[in-house]
N, C-alpha and C positions, 0 to 999 in steps of 0.2 A: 618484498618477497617475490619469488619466482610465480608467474602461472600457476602451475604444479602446487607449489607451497600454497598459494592462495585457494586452490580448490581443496587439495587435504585439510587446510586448514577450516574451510566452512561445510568441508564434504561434501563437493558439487560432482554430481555424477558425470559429467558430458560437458564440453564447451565444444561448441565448431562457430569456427571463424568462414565466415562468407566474402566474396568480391567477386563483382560483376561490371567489367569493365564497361560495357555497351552503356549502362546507368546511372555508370557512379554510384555500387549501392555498397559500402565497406560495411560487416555487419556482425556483430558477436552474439549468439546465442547461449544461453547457459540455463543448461538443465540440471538443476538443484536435485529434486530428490524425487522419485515417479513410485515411492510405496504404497501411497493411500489412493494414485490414479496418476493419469496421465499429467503433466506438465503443463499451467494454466498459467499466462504469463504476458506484459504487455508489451507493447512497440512501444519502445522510448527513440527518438530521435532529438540528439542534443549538439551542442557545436565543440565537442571534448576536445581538450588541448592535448591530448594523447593518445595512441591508440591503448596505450598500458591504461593509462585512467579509465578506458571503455570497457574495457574485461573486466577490472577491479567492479567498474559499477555493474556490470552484469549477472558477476558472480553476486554480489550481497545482496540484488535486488530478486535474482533468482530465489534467494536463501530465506528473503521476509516472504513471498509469496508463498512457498514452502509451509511456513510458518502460519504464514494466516489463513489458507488454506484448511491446514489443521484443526486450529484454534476457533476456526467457524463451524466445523463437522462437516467439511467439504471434503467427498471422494476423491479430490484432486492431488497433485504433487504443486512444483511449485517451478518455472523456470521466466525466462526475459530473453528478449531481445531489445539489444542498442545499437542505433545508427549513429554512423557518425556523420554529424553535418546538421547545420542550418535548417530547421525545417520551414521556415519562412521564404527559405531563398532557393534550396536543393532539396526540397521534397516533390516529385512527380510519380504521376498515376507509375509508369513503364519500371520504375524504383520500386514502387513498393508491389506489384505483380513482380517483380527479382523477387523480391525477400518471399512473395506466397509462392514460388517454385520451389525454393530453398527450405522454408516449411515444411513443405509437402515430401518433399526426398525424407523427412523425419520418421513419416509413416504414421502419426498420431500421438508422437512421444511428448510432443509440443504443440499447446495450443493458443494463438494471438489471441491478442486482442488491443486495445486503447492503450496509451500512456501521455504522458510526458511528450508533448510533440504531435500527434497524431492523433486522429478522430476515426467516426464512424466511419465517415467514409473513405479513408484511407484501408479500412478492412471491409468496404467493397470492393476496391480493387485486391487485396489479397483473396477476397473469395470467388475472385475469378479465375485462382490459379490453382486454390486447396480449400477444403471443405473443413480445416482445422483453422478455423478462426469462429472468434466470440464477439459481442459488442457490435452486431450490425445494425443500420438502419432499421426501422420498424416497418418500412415500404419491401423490404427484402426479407421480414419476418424476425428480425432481431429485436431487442431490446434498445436498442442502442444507447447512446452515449451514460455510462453506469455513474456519472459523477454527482448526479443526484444520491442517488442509495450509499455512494463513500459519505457524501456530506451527512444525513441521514443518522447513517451507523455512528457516524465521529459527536454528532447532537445525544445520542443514546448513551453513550460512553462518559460524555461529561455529565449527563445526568445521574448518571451509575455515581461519579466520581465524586459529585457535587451532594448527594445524598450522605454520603460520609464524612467527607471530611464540612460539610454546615450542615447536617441534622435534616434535610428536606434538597428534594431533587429539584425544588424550583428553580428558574432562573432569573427571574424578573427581577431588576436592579441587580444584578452581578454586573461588573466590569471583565467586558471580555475582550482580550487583545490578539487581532489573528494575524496572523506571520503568513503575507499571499493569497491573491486576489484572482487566484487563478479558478477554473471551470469549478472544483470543488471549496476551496476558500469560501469564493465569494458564494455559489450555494449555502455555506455552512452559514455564513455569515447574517444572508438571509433567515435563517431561521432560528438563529440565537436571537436578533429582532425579535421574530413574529413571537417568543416564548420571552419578551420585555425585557432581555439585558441589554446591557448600553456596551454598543464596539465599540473598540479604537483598531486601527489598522491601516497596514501596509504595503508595498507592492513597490517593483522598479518599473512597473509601467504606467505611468499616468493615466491613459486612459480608463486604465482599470480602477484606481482611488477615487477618480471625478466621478465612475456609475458611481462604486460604494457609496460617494457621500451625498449624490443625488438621488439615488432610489431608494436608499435605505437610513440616510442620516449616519451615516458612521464617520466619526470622528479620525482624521488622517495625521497620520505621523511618519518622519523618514524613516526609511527604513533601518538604517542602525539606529533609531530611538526605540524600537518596539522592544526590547529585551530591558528598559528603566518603565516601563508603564507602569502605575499603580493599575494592579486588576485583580481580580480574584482567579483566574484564569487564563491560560495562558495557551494558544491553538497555534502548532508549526504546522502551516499548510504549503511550505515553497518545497525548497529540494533538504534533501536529510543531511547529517551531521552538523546540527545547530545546538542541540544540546550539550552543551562542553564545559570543561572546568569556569572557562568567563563566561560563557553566558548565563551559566550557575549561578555565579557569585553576584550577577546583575538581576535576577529575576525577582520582581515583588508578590509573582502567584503564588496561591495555593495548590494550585492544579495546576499540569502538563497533560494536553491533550488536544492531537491534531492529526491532522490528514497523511503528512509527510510521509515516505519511507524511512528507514535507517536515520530515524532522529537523532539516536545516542552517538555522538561521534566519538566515544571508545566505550567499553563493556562496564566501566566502571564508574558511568555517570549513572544510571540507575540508582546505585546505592548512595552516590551524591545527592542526587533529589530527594530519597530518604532521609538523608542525614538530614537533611536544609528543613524538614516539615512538607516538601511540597510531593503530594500525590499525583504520580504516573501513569498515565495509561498506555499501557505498550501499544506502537505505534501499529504493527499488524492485529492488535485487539480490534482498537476504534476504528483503522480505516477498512475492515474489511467488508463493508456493505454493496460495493462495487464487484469483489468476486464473489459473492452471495448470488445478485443480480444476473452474472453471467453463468454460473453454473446452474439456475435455475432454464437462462436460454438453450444450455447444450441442453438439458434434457424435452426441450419443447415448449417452456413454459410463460417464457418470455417478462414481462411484471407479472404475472399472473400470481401472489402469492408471498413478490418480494419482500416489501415492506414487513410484511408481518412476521418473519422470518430474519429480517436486518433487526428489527426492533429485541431478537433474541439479543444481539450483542451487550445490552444493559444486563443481561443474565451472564453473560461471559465474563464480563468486565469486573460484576459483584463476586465470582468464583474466584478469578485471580486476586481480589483484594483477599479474599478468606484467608486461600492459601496463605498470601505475604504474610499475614498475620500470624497467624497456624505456627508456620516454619520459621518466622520470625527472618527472612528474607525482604528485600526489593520486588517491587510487584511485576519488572522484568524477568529475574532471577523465576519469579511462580509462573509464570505464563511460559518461559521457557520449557519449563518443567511440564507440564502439563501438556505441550507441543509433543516434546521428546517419548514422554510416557505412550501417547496415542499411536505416533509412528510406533517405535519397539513394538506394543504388545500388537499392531497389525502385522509387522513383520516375522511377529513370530508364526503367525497365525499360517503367513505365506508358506515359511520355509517349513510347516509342518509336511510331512511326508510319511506314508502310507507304506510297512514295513511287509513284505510277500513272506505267507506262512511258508518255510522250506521243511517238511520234514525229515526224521534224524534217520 
């Protein structure tokens, strides 16, 4: 699909494309949808084989934020920013103060924060140039890095998910297998531990596999072995569209439930994991405990309050199983619904307008 085609099709309000020659900073923007507030959204910096792959991923990532946003009772909208490039090797301060100028021409329509590539203090340097960024250091009065409260929210979710489908939200001896070792992964992974279930798990970086199985005991497997694990459970913590017709027909869980964005890699694996027996958690349900955390910083609050507040998503999570049931749907299919529902009826609320008495 065309650009164009791809925003009508996900209904992304806004994309602006950035470059700054002096930096090297080539950068796509996409602003999803700014009904329920302004545009809350992270710096992803990845080494994309395209510049057309980088808009595709902005728009959809735009689109889940959008959505989780929502699905949390968060005032926000939903938008992303992706670099393109290596952040290991072409990520510098003078790069990312480009992108918080380029922000900031926004006016507030967009707000940074963390992703894929990028950290706290990468949005110190953006908040040296715009006062629209989230997710800062806590020496600078932020919150910073949210991947604690995504791990968090995504532990809540399973718990939700694990109360149903085995009769009891425990987890102790579950077999749980997580897909990536990264800042949130390996958090989760942590505390699927401390709550006695036994990992198994992932990662293309070694480094990462040798903490897990030293700090924590978790059991390592290659990475295309993670999708045959016997587990009860099954956590996509890397990058999204994993969930697909093969990896479907390869999974031993019970439960789909992970950090990832955009898990589904088309709209109609949803009702495949129904079909299979195995219970979904929409991926903007569970991972939403990270824009929970931030939007509690825009308002001043910093953790003050998070947790207790993330720990709602186990109430989110048992809604959208209702609904599934209810409506006799996929628990994507109800969570969508429920997203859609909240946008419309605030936008109707917007475009209500106030009719001047003329007399006759």
């Amino acid at each position: 699909m065309s650009i164009i085609e791809q925003m009508t099709d996900l209904e992304c309000e806004q994309l602006i494309i950035c470059y700054d020659k002096g930096t090297g900073l080539k950068t796509a923007i996409a602003i999803h949808d700014t009904t329920l507030g302004p545009a809350l959204g992270g710096v992803r910096m990845w080494s994309y084989t395209s510049e057309e792959e980088a808009v595709a991923d902005a728009i959809r990532l735009a689109r889940s934020m959008t959505y989780k946003a929502a699905i949390a009772g968060l005032n926000l909208g939903g938008g992303t920013a992706v670099i393109i490039g290596d952040p290991r090797k072409a990520k510098h301060e003078a790069m990312m103060r480009s992108l918080g100028r380029f922000v900031d021409s926004l006016c507030g329509r967009f707000i940074a924060t963390t992703d894929v590539g990028t950290a706290s203090e990468d949005m110190e340097c953006l908040r040296a140039e715009t006062r629209y960024v989230t997710g800062l250091p806590p020496y600078l009065g932020g919150s910073g890095d949210p991947s604690t409260s995504t791990a968090y929210g995504v532990l809540r979710a399973v718990e939700a998910c694990t109360k149903h489908v085995f009769g009891s939200g425990w987890l102790k001896s579950k077999v749980v297998a997580v897909q990536g070792l990264g800042k949130v992964g390996s958090a989760l992974a942590r505390l699927l531990r401390a709550e006695g279930a036994d990992v198994v798990a992932c990662d293309i970086i070694d480094e990462a596999t040798r903490g897990a199985s030293r700090q924590f005991g978790a059991t390592i497997v290659a990475p295309e072995e993670i999708y045959d694990v016997e587990c009860d459970i099954f956590c996509p913590c890397a990058l999204g569209g994993v969930i697909s017709r093969d990896s479907i027909a390869r999974l031993k869980a019970k439960i789909v439930a992970g950090s990832a964005n955009n898990q589904l890699a088309d709209p109609t694996c949803g009702k495949q994991l129904a079909d299979k027996g195995i219970m979904y958690a929409p991926d903007y349900v569970a991972n939403a405990g990270g824009a929970i955390q931030l939007a509690l910083e825009l308002t001043g609050h910093g953790l003050d309050g998070a947790k207790a507040k993330v720990a709602h998503i186990y109430d989110a999570m048992e809604a959208v199983i209702a609904r599934a049931e209810a409506e006799k749907i996929s628990t994507d299919q109800a969570a969508d619904r429920m997203v859609e529902e909240r946008i419309q009826s605030v936008r109707r609320v917007k475009n209500m307008k106030g009719t001047a008495f003329k007399p006759f």
